[in-house]
N, C-alpha and C positions, 0 to 999 in steps of 0.2 A: 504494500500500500504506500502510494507516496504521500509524502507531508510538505501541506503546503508551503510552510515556512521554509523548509528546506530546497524547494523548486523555487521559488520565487510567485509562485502561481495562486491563484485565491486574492482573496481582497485583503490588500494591509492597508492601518491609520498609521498615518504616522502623523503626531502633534511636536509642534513649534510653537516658538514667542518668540516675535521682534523686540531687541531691548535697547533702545536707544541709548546714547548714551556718550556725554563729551569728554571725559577723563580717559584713559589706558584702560582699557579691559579687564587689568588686574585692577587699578583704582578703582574703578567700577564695579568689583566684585561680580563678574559675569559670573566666573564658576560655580559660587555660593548662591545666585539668583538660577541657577539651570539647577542643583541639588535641589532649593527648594520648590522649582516651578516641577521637576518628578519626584517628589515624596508627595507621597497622602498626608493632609492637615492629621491632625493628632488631637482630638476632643478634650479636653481637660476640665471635671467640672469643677466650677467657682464653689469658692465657700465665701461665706459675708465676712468681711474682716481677714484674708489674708491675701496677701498681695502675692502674683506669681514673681515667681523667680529662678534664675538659670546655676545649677549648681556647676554647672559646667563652662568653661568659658577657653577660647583656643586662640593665637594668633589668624591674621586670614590670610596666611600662605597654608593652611590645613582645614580641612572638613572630615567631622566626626562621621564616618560611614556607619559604627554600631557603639553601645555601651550596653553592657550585661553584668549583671550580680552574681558569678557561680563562686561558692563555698564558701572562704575566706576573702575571695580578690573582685574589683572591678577589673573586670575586661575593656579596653576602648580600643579601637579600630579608627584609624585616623588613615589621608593621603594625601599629601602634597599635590595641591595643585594647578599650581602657577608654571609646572616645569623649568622650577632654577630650582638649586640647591642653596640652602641659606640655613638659618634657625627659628627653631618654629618652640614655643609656648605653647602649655595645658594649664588650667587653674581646676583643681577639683576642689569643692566645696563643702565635700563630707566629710566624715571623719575616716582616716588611713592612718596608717603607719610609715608605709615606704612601699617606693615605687621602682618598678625595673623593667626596663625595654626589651620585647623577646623578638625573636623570629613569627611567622606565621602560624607554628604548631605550640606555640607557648612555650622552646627553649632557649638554649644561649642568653640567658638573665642578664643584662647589665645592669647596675645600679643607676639612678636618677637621682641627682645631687636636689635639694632643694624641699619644697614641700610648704603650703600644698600648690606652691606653683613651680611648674618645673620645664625647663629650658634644654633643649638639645638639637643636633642638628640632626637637617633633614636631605637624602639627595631627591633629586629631581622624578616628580611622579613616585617617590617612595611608599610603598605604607607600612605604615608604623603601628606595633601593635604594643601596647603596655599594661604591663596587671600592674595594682595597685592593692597591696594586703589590705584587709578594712581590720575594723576594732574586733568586730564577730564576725560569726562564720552564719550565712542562710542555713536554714534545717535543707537536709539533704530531699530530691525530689524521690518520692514514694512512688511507685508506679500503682494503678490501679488494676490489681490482679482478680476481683468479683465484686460483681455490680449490687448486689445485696443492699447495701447501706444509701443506695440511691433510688431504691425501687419504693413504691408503698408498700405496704404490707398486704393488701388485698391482690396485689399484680405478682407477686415473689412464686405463686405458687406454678403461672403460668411462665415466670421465666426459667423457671426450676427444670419445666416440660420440654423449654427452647431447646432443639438440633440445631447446633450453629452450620451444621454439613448444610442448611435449605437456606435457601435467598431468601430473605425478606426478615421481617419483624415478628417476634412474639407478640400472643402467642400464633401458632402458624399450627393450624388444623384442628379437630377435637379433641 
């Protein structure tokens, strides 16, 4: 079976924005206006009385591609993108301990002098991945191994009866 994407064949969208603009393209923050013109808005709801705020903050020769909470560390994912190589700032705003710059699979640890803003260089189109120890460690993720504690009690008996060998939903026959 061919796939479209791969022939070229079938209907593609492809969206753009014109960004005008009288300063250098890097002054102008074009790369950081195309990140946010393709990310999805991010819904955040308000609470009365407390003001938003950015725990995170980077120079703009970098843009945060991800940040994550696994066990003890943040993870952030950062890349250079102006294409020169220069020095490029993080300010985190949580509470950490110390921070160290790895490879892509989280080895080769260098240590990050500073805290909680930290300063290092960058080469051209790099990315740059850094954990950051926190104070704690998140509770480890549970997997859900039986639906029991999600079901009501009057349905339990009918999932009890579910062949997951048959398509569809419980319960599935008499």
């Amino acid at each position: 079976m061919t796939n479209p994407w791969l022939t070229g064949k079938g209907k593609h969208v492809l969206q753009f924005a014109l960004m005008p603009h009288e300063a250098e393209w890097a002054e102008a923050r074009i790369p950081q206006a195309a990140w946010e013109y393709n990310s999805a808005p991010v819904q955040m709801d308000a609470r009365a009385g407390v003001a938003a705020r950015s725990y995170l903050e980077t120079s703009d020769n970098v843009i945060v591609e991800s940040m994550r909470r696994e066990g003890d560390h943040v993870v952030l994912r950062l890349v250079e993108v102006f294409g020169v190589a220069g020095e490029a700032r993080v300010r985190l705003s949580l509470p950490h301990k110390e921070a160290v710059m790895t490879d892509l699979a989280g080895r080769g640890a260098t240590p990050l002098q500073g805290g909680p803003e930290y300063r290092f260089a960058v080469r051209a189109q790099q990315i740059v991945t850094i954990h950051l120890r926190t104070v704690s460690a998140v509770a480890e993720e549970v997997p859900v191994t039986e639906w029991d504690k999600f079901v009501p009690e009057q349905k339990l008996a009918a999932l009890h009866r579910y062949d997951p060998s048959l398509i569809g939903h419980p319960p599935f026959g008499g």
